[in-house]
C-alpha positions in Angstrom: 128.5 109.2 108.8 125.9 107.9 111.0 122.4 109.7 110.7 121.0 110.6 114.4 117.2 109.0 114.9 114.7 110.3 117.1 112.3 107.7 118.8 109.9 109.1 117.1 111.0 109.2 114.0 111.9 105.4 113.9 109.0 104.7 115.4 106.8 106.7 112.8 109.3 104.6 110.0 108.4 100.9 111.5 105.0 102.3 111.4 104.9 102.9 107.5 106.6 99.8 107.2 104.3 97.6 109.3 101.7 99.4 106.6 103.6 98.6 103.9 104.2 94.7 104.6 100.5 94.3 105.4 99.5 95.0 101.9 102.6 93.6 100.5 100.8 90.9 102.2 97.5 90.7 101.1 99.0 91.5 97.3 100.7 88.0 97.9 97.1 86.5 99.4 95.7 88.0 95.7 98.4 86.0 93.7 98.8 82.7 95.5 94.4 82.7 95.3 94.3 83.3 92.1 93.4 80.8 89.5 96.1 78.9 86.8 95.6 80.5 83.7 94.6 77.9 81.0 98.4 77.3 79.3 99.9 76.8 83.7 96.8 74.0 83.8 97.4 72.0 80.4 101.3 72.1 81.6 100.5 70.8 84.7 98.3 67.8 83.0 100.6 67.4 80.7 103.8 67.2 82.8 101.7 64.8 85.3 100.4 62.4 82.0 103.8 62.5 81.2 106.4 61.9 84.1 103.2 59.5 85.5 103.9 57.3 82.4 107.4 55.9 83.2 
């Protein structure tokens, strides 16, 4: 069965979801900013020392 949809309605839902990605956004902004903890950096030196090497 096929749910009926006003405009309004679906335009109220791309609304909230327009909302919702921008701060799914700006979470993601947040992480890819955000500094390598000190264990992701000595991996990355060491992987780099390492496969640099042969």
């Amino acid at each position: 069965m096929e749910k009926t949809v006003t405009l309004e309605e679906a335009l109220k839902r791309i609304e909230e979801l327009e909302k919702e990605n921008a701060e799914l956004r700006e979470e993601l902004e947040y992480y890819r900013n955000r500094k390598l903890s000190g264990r992701q950096k000595h991996n990355a030196k060491w992987m780099e020392e390492f496969y640099g090497r042969r």
